[in-house]
N, C-alpha and C positions, 0 to 999 in steps of 0.2 A: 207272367212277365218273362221266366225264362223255358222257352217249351226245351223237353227232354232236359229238365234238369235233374233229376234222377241217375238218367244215363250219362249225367257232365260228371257228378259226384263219384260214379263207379269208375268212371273211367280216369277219372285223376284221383282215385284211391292206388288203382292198378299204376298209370303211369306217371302221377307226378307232375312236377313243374318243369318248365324246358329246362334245357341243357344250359341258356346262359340267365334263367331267371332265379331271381333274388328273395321273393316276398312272401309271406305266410305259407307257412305248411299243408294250413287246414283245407281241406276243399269245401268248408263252408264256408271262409274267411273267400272264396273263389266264387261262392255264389252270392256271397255279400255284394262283392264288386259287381257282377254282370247286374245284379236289380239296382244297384245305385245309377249302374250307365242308363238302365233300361228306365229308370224314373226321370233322369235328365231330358232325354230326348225323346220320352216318351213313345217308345217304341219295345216290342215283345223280341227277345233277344232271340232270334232264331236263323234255322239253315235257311233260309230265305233273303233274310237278311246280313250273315256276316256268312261269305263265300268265297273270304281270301283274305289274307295280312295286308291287302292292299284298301279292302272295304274295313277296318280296323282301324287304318291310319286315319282315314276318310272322318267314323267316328271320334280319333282322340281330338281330331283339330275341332272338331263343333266342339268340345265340351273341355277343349284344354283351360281354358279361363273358367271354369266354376269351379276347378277345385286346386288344392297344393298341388307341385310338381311329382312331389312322392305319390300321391295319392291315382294322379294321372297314368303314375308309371304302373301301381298295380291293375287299375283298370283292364290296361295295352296288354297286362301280362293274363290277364283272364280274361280277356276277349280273342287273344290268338290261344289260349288254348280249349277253349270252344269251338273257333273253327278246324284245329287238330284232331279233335273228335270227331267232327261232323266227317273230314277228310278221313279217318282210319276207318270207320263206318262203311263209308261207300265203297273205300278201296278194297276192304274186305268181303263186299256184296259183290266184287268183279265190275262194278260199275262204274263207270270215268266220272271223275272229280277235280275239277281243277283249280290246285290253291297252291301254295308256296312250297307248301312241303310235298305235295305231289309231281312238283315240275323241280326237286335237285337235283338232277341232273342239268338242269340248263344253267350249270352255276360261269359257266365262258361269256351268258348273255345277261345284262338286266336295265330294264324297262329305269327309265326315269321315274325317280318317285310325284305320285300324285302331289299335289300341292292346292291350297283353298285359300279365297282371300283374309278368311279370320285368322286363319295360320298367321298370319303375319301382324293380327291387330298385338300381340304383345311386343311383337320388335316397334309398333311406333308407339306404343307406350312409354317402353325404354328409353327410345330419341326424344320425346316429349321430356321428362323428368333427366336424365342424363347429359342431356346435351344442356343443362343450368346449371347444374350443379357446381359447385368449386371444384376444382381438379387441386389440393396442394402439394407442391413437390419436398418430398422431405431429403433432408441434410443426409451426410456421410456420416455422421455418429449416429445420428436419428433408428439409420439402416443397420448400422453395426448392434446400437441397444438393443432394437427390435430382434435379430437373430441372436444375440447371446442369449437374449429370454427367452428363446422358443429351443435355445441348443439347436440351434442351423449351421450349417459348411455352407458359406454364402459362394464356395468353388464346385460344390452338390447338393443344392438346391433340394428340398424333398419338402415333401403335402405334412403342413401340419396336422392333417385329420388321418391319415392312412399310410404315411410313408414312404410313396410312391415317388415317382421324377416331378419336382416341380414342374408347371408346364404355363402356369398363368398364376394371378393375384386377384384371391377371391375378399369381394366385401364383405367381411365377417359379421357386420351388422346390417343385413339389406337395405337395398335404396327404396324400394318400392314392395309393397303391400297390400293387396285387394285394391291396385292399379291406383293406389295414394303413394304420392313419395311422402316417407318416414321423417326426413330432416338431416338422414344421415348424407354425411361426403363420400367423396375420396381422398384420403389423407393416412396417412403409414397408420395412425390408430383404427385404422376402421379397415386394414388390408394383411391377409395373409397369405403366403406360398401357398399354392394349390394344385391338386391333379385334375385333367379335364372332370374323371367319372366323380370327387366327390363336387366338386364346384357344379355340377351340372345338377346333382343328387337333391343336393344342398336346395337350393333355389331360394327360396325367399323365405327360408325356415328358420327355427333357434337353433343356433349351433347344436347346443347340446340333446335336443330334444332330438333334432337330425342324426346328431352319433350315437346315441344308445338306442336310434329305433330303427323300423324292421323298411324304411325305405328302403327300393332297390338301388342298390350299391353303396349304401350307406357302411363305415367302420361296424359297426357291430352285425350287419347284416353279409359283409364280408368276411368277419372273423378277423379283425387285425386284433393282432397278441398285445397289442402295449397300449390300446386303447385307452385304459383308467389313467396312464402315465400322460400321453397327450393331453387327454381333459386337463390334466392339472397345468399343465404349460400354459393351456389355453387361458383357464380361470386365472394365470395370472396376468396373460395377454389383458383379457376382459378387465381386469384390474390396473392396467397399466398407468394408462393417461385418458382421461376425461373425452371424449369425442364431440366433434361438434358437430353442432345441430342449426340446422337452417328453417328457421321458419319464413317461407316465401310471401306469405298471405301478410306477414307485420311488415316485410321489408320493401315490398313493391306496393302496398295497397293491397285491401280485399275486391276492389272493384278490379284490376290488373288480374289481380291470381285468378278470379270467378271468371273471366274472359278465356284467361289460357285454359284452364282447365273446362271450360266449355268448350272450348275448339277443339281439343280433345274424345273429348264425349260425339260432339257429330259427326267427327272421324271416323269414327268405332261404329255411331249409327250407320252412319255413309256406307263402310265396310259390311254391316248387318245385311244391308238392305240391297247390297252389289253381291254379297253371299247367297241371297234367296233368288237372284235373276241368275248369278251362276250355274246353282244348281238346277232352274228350269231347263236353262241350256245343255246342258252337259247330259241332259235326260234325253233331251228330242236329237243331242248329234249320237248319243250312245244306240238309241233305237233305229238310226236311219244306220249306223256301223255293224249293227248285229241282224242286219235281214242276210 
Protein backbone atom coordinates (compact mmCIF):
# COMPACT_ATOMS: atom_id res chain seq x y z
CA UNK A 1 0.00 0.00 0.00
CA UNK A 2 2.69 2.28 0.69
CA UNK A 3 5.95 1.45 -1.33
CA UNK A 4 9.21 2.58 0.61
CA UNK A 5 7.58 2.89 3.63
CA UNK A 6 10.30 1.88 5.67
CA UNK A 7 12.31 4.77 4.20
CA UNK A 8 9.07 7.26 4.86
CA UNK A 9 9.45 6.13 8.66
CA UNK A 10 13.31 6.88 8.72
CA UNK A 11 13.11 9.71 7.18
CA UNK A 12 10.46 11.47 9.39
CA UNK A 13 12.24 9.93 12.42
CA UNK A 14 15.28 12.03 11.23
CA UNK A 15 13.36 15.17 9.91
CA UNK A 16 9.86 15.41 11.37
CA UNK A 17 6.81 17.22 10.54
CA UNK A 18 6.86 20.51 8.42
CA UNK A 19 7.67 23.59 9.49
CA UNK A 20 3.91 24.93 9.61
CA UNK A 21 2.32 21.27 10.51
CA UNK A 22 0.40 20.51 13.50
CA UNK A 23 -0.55 16.73 13.91
CA UNK A 24 0.79 13.64 15.53
CA UNK A 25 4.34 13.09 16.30
CA UNK A 26 4.44 9.43 15.53
CA UNK A 27 5.67 8.49 12.21
CA UNK A 28 3.43 5.63 12.54
CA UNK A 29 0.39 7.86 13.35
CA UNK A 30 2.03 9.17 9.43
CA UNK A 31 1.79 5.77 8.02
CA UNK A 32 -1.67 5.24 9.48
CA UNK A 33 -2.85 8.20 7.23
CA UNK A 34 -1.04 7.43 3.91
CA UNK A 35 -2.87 3.57 3.98
CA UNK A 36 -6.17 5.06 5.09
CA UNK A 37 -5.61 7.69 1.77
CA UNK A 38 -4.29 4.56 0.00
CA UNK A 39 -7.56 2.33 0.98
CA UNK A 40 -9.92 5.31 -0.12
CA UNK A 41 -8.78 5.56 -3.58
CA UNK A 42 -7.41 2.63 -3.88
CA UNK A 43 -4.38 3.16 -5.02
CA UNK A 44 -0.48 2.23 -3.70
CA UNK A 45 0.85 5.43 -2.25
CA UNK A 46 3.98 5.86 -4.23
CA UNK A 47 6.82 8.15 -6.17
CA UNK A 48 4.78 7.52 -9.15
CA UNK A 49 2.05 8.74 -8.07
CA UNK A 50 2.46 11.78 -5.63
CA UNK A 51 5.28 13.87 -7.56
CA UNK A 52 4.36 17.33 -6.21
CA UNK A 53 2.04 19.26 -3.53
CA UNK A 54 0.06 19.89 -6.41
CA UNK A 55 -0.69 16.06 -7.16
CA UNK A 56 -1.61 16.10 -3.12
CA UNK A 57 -4.11 18.78 -3.54
CA UNK A 58 -5.54 16.81 -6.65
CA UNK A 59 -5.90 13.74 -3.95
CA UNK A 60 -7.43 15.60 -0.83
CA UNK A 61 -10.32 16.93 -3.23
CA UNK A 62 -11.32 13.27 -4.30
CA UNK A 63 -11.48 12.20 -0.74
CA UNK A 64 -12.39 15.47 1.08
CA UNK A 65 -15.95 14.16 1.75
CA UNK A 66 -15.27 10.83 3.26
CA UNK A 67 -13.90 11.96 6.23
CA UNK A 68 -13.75 15.04 9.24
CA UNK A 69 -12.13 18.15 8.15
CA UNK A 70 -9.35 17.36 10.80
CA UNK A 71 -8.83 14.20 9.62
CA UNK A 72 -8.41 15.46 5.89
CA UNK A 73 -6.07 17.87 7.13
CA UNK A 74 -3.66 15.11 8.63
CA UNK A 75 -3.90 13.15 5.55
CA UNK A 76 -2.57 16.64 3.40
CA UNK A 77 0.05 16.74 6.10
CA UNK A 78 1.33 12.97 5.28
CA UNK A 79 1.07 12.98 1.85
CA UNK A 80 3.21 16.28 1.25
CA UNK A 81 5.69 14.88 3.44
CA UNK A 82 6.08 11.67 1.48
CA UNK A 83 6.47 13.65 -1.46
CA UNK A 84 9.52 15.62 0.68
CA UNK A 85 11.17 12.47 0.93
CA UNK A 86 10.67 11.27 -2.39
CA UNK A 87 12.23 15.03 -3.44
CA UNK A 88 15.40 14.98 -0.70
CA UNK A 89 16.07 11.31 -2.20
CA UNK A 90 16.59 12.39 -5.66
CA UNK A 91 18.05 15.72 -4.81
CA UNK A 92 20.57 13.89 -3.14
CA UNK A 93 21.27 11.32 -6.03
CA UNK A 94 22.07 14.73 -8.13
CA UNK A 95 19.13 13.86 -9.92
CA UNK A 96 16.39 16.56 -11.08
CA UNK A 97 13.11 16.43 -9.28
CA UNK A 98 10.63 18.54 -9.49
CA UNK A 99 8.02 19.45 -6.73
CA UNK A 100 7.43 22.44 -4.54
CA UNK A 101 10.03 22.31 -2.41
CA UNK A 102 12.50 21.81 -5.10
CA UNK A 103 11.53 24.97 -7.19
CA UNK A 104 11.71 27.71 -3.80
CA UNK A 105 13.35 29.64 -5.29
CA UNK A 106 10.59 30.53 -7.65
CA UNK A 107 8.74 32.07 -4.70
CA UNK A 108 8.22 35.81 -7.11
CA UNK A 109 5.97 33.21 -9.37
CA UNK A 110 2.92 30.76 -8.67
CA UNK A 111 0.91 28.82 -10.85
CA UNK A 112 -2.92 29.01 -10.05
CA UNK A 113 -4.03 26.28 -7.92
CA UNK A 114 -5.41 23.24 -9.52
CA UNK A 115 -9.18 23.01 -8.81
CA UNK A 116 -11.83 19.70 -9.48
CA UNK A 117 -15.37 19.71 -9.78
CA UNK A 118 -16.04 17.55 -6.31
CA UNK A 119 -14.01 20.34 -4.89
CA UNK A 120 -16.91 22.18 -4.84
CA UNK A 121 -19.73 19.55 -4.10
CA UNK A 122 -19.37 20.68 -0.35
CA UNK A 123 -20.01 24.57 -1.09
CA UNK A 124 -23.35 23.27 -2.83
CA UNK A 125 -24.13 21.31 0.07
CA UNK A 126 -23.80 24.26 2.11
CA UNK A 127 -26.14 26.58 -0.30
CA UNK A 128 -28.47 23.63 -0.31
CA UNK A 129 -29.11 23.52 3.69
CA UNK A 130 -27.98 27.34 4.36
CA UNK A 131 -29.62 29.07 2.11
CA UNK A 132 -33.35 27.60 4.51
CA UNK A 133 -32.31 27.85 7.34
CA UNK A 134 -33.66 30.77 9.65
CA UNK A 135 -31.19 33.51 9.85
CA UNK A 136 -32.44 35.28 13.54
CA UNK A 137 -31.10 38.52 14.35
CA UNK A 138 -30.48 38.96 18.01
CA UNK A 139 -31.20 42.19 20.18
CA UNK A 140 -28.67 44.62 21.78
CA UNK A 141 -28.85 42.99 25.20
CA UNK A 142 -28.93 39.54 23.54
CA UNK A 143 -25.15 40.72 22.32
CA UNK A 144 -24.11 42.40 25.33
CA UNK A 145 -25.29 38.93 27.61
CA UNK A 146 -23.68 36.81 25.22
CA UNK A 147 -20.03 38.55 25.73
CA UNK A 148 -20.26 39.21 29.40
CA UNK A 149 -20.60 35.41 29.48
CA UNK A 150 -17.84 34.68 27.42
CA UNK A 151 -15.62 37.88 29.12
CA UNK A 152 -15.41 39.57 25.57
CA UNK A 153 -14.32 43.49 24.85
CA UNK A 154 -17.15 43.74 22.27
CA UNK A 155 -14.32 47.02 21.17
CA UNK A 156 -11.63 43.68 20.78
CA UNK A 157 -13.31 41.17 19.68
CA UNK A 158 -11.09 37.87 20.25
CA UNK A 159 -11.84 33.72 19.27
CA UNK A 160 -13.40 32.08 22.12
CA UNK A 161 -11.42 28.96 21.38
CA UNK A 162 -7.72 30.40 21.13
CA UNK A 163 -7.58 34.04 21.60
CA UNK A 164 -6.66 35.33 18.68
CA UNK A 165 -8.43 38.58 16.60
CA UNK A 166 -11.95 37.73 16.12
CA UNK A 167 -12.34 37.57 12.39
CA UNK A 168 -15.83 35.96 11.74
CA UNK A 169 -18.93 34.05 13.80
CA UNK A 170 -18.61 30.37 14.08
CA UNK A 171 -21.65 27.98 14.56
CA UNK A 172 -20.76 26.44 17.62
CA UNK A 173 -23.17 23.70 16.99
CA UNK A 174 -22.80 22.70 13.15
CA UNK A 175 -25.43 23.11 10.56
CA UNK A 176 -24.50 20.15 8.66
CA UNK A 177 -23.21 16.54 9.30
CA UNK A 178 -22.33 13.70 6.93
CA UNK A 179 -24.08 16.26 4.34
CA UNK A 180 -27.49 16.12 6.69
CA UNK A 181 -28.54 19.37 8.12
CA UNK A 182 -28.53 18.81 11.98
CA UNK A 183 -31.84 21.20 12.77
CA UNK A 184 -29.51 23.74 14.05
CA UNK A 185 -29.95 27.70 13.06
CA UNK A 186 -28.28 30.83 13.03
CA UNK A 187 -29.29 32.57 16.01
CA UNK A 188 -26.75 34.27 18.89
CA UNK A 189 -27.32 30.70 20.77
CA UNK A 190 -25.75 28.81 18.30
CA UNK A 191 -22.91 31.59 17.29
CA UNK A 192 -19.57 32.59 18.59
CA UNK A 193 -16.55 35.04 17.90
CA UNK A 194 -14.10 33.13 16.00
CA UNK A 195 -10.56 33.09 14.17
CA UNK A 196 -10.42 32.01 10.52
CA UNK A 197 -7.62 28.91 11.71
CA UNK A 198 -9.98 27.50 14.54
CA UNK A 199 -13.42 28.00 12.61
CA UNK A 200 -11.77 26.31 9.72
CA UNK A 201 -10.10 23.60 12.24
CA UNK A 202 -13.36 23.23 13.75
CA UNK A 203 -15.51 22.06 10.88
CA UNK A 204 -18.48 20.20 11.66
CA UNK A 205 -16.97 18.71 14.93
CA UNK A 206 -17.73 18.83 18.91
CA UNK A 207 -16.37 21.73 20.18
CA UNK A 208 -14.95 20.23 22.87
CA UNK A 209 -13.71 17.13 21.31
CA UNK A 210 -12.02 19.73 18.55
CA UNK A 211 -10.25 21.69 21.48
CA UNK A 212 -8.55 18.93 23.45
CA UNK A 213 -7.65 16.98 20.26
CA UNK A 214 -4.60 16.79 18.06
CA UNK A 215 -6.41 18.43 14.99
CA UNK A 216 -4.27 20.73 12.90
CA UNK A 217 -4.66 24.04 14.45
CA UNK A 218 -6.78 23.08 16.84
CA UNK A 219 -6.23 24.94 20.81
CA UNK A 220 -4.55 22.09 22.30
CA UNK A 221 -2.68 21.22 19.31
CA UNK A 222 -1.41 24.95 19.31
CA UNK A 223 -0.63 25.07 22.80
CA UNK A 224 -3.04 27.84 23.99
CA UNK A 225 -2.19 28.40 27.83
CA UNK A 226 -5.85 29.10 29.06
CA UNK A 227 -7.49 26.53 27.16
CA UNK A 228 -9.15 24.50 30.51
CA UNK A 229 -10.37 28.31 31.21
CA UNK A 230 -12.07 28.87 27.80
CA UNK A 231 -13.71 25.32 27.98
CA UNK A 232 -15.52 26.55 31.02
CA UNK A 233 -16.80 29.89 29.47
CA UNK A 234 -17.90 27.66 26.70
CA UNK A 235 -19.65 24.88 28.94
CA UNK A 236 -21.57 27.79 30.14
CA UNK A 237 -22.19 29.17 26.57
CA UNK A 238 -23.31 25.43 25.85
CA UNK A 239 -25.51 25.94 28.86
CA UNK A 240 -26.96 29.24 28.14
CA UNK A 241 -30.17 29.10 26.28
CA UNK A 242 -31.99 26.24 24.75
CA UNK A 243 -31.13 26.23 20.77
CA UNK A 244 -33.51 25.79 18.15
CA UNK A 245 -34.04 23.09 16.24
CA UNK A 246 -35.66 22.84 12.79
CA UNK A 247 -37.12 19.82 11.76
CA UNK A 248 -37.79 20.42 7.81
CA UNK A 249 -39.22 17.02 6.96
CA UNK A 250 -42.37 17.79 9.83
CA UNK A 251 -42.72 21.37 8.67
CA UNK A 252 -42.86 21.17 4.82
CA UNK A 253 -43.96 17.60 4.42
CA UNK A 254 -41.83 14.51 3.95
CA UNK A 255 -42.70 14.25 0.49
CA UNK A 256 -41.26 18.22 0.00
CA UNK A 257 -38.01 17.41 2.01
CA UNK A 258 -37.38 13.77 0.12
CA UNK A 259 -37.55 15.99 -3.27
CA UNK A 260 -35.13 18.78 -2.06
CA UNK A 261 -32.93 16.52 -0.64
CA UNK A 262 -32.91 14.32 -3.88
CA UNK A 263 -32.10 17.25 -5.96
CA UNK A 264 -29.36 17.35 -3.94
CA UNK A 265 -28.04 13.96 -4.21
CA UNK A 266 -28.18 14.10 -8.34
CA UNK A 267 -26.30 17.12 -8.02
CA UNK A 268 -23.42 15.50 -6.33
CA UNK A 269 -24.15 12.37 -8.70
CA UNK A 270 -24.24 14.91 -11.66
CA UNK A 271 -20.86 16.36 -10.28
CA UNK A 272 -19.40 12.48 -9.74
CA UNK A 273 -20.04 11.64 -13.15
CA UNK A 274 -18.74 15.46 -14.80
CA UNK A 275 -15.57 14.50 -12.27
CA UNK A 276 -14.82 11.00 -14.10
CA UNK A 277 -15.24 12.87 -17.76
CA UNK A 278 -12.95 15.58 -16.26
CA UNK A 279 -10.47 13.59 -15.37
CA UNK A 280 -10.41 11.54 -18.82
CA UNK A 281 -9.87 14.93 -20.14
CA UNK A 282 -7.19 16.59 -18.36
CA UNK A 283 -5.24 13.05 -19.17
CA UNK A 284 -5.37 13.20 -23.00
CA UNK A 285 -4.84 17.55 -22.79
CA UNK A 286 -1.78 16.59 -20.14
CA UNK A 287 -0.34 13.99 -22.77
CA UNK A 288 -0.61 16.06 -25.92
CA UNK A 289 1.29 19.13 -23.24
CA UNK A 290 4.15 16.93 -22.31
CA UNK A 291 5.36 15.66 -25.83
Amino acid sequence: MIKRENEYIQWLEINGIGDNDKIASSPKSYVSYLKSVSRIIEKDISDEFLKSYTDVDEVIEKIRDKAASSTISNYKTALRRYVDMVADAYISQGESYITDKAEKTHKCFKMPKAVTIMGRSSSITNSFFNGIIPVIEPSNNDIDELLGLLELDKDKLTCVYCGDKSTEWDHFRPLIVDKKHTGYISEIQNLVPSCGKCNQSKGNLNWKEWMFGDAKQSPKTRQISDIELKADLLEKFENWREPSKVIFEDLVGGKVWSQYEDMLMEIRDSMENAQELSNLIKEVVKKEFSK
